[in-house]
C-alpha positions in Angstrom: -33.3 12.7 8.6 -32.8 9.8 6.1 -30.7 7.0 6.7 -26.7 7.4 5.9 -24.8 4.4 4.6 -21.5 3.0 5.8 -18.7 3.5 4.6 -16.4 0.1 4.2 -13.7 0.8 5.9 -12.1 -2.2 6.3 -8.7 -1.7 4.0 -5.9 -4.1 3.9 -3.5 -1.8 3.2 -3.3 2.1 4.6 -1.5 5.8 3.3 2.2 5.3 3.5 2.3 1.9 3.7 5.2 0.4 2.0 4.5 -1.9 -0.4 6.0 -4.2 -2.9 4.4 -4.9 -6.6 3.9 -8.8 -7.1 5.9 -9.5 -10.2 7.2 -6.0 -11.6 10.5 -6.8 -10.9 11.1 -5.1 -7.2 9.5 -2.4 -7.7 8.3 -0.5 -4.4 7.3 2.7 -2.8 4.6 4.1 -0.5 0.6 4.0 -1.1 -0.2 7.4 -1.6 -3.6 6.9 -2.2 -6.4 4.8 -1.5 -9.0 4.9 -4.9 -11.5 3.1 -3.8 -13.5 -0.1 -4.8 -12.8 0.5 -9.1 -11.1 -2.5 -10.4 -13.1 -5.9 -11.4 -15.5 -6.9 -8.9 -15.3 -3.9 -7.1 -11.6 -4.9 -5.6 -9.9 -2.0 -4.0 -7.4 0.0 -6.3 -4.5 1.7 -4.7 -2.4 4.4 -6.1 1.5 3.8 -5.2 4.4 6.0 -5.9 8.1 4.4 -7.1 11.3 6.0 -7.3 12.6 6.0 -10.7 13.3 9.0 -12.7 11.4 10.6 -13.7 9.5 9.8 -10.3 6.0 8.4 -11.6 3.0 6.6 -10.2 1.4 3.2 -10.8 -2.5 2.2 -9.7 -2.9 -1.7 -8.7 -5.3 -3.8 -7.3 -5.2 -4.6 -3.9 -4.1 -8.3 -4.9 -1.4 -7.2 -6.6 0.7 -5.7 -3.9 3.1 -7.0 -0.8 3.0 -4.8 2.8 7.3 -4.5 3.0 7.6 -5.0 7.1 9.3 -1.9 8.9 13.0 -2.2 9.1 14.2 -2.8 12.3 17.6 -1.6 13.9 19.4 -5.0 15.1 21.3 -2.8 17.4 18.4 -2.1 19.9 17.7 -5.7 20.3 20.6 -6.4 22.0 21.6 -5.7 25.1 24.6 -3.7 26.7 27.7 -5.8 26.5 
């Protein structure tokens, strides 16, 4: 059986991520998909969707985006009182 290669794995960013494009203005939305190693220098391309209507999609480079941290609910940090 010949040898299989590896697979790099090894994303920075993963599906549904939210994410923020560097200098479009705020403009964000969730990676929908992952296009693999096809911009210059074989850096990672993602495909993100934004909300704007009509609702569209925009492919960047993995360089050109910004993880959004999950939203946390203040009200479960504090306690009863």
């Amino acid at each position: 059986m010949p040898d299989q290669k590896k697979v790099a794995t090894n994303f920075k960013f993963n599906l549904g991520d939210r994410v923020m494009i560097r200098n479009s203005a705020g403009m964000k939305g969730p990676i929908v998909e992952l296009r693999g190693p096809l911009g210059p220098g074989g850096a990672q391309i993602y495909r993100v969707q934004f909300r704007r209507k009509p609702r569209g999609y925009i492919e960047v480079r993995e360089d050109q985006l910004e993880i959004i941290p999950p939203v946390t609910d203040s009200s479960e940090e504090q306690g009863p009182g």
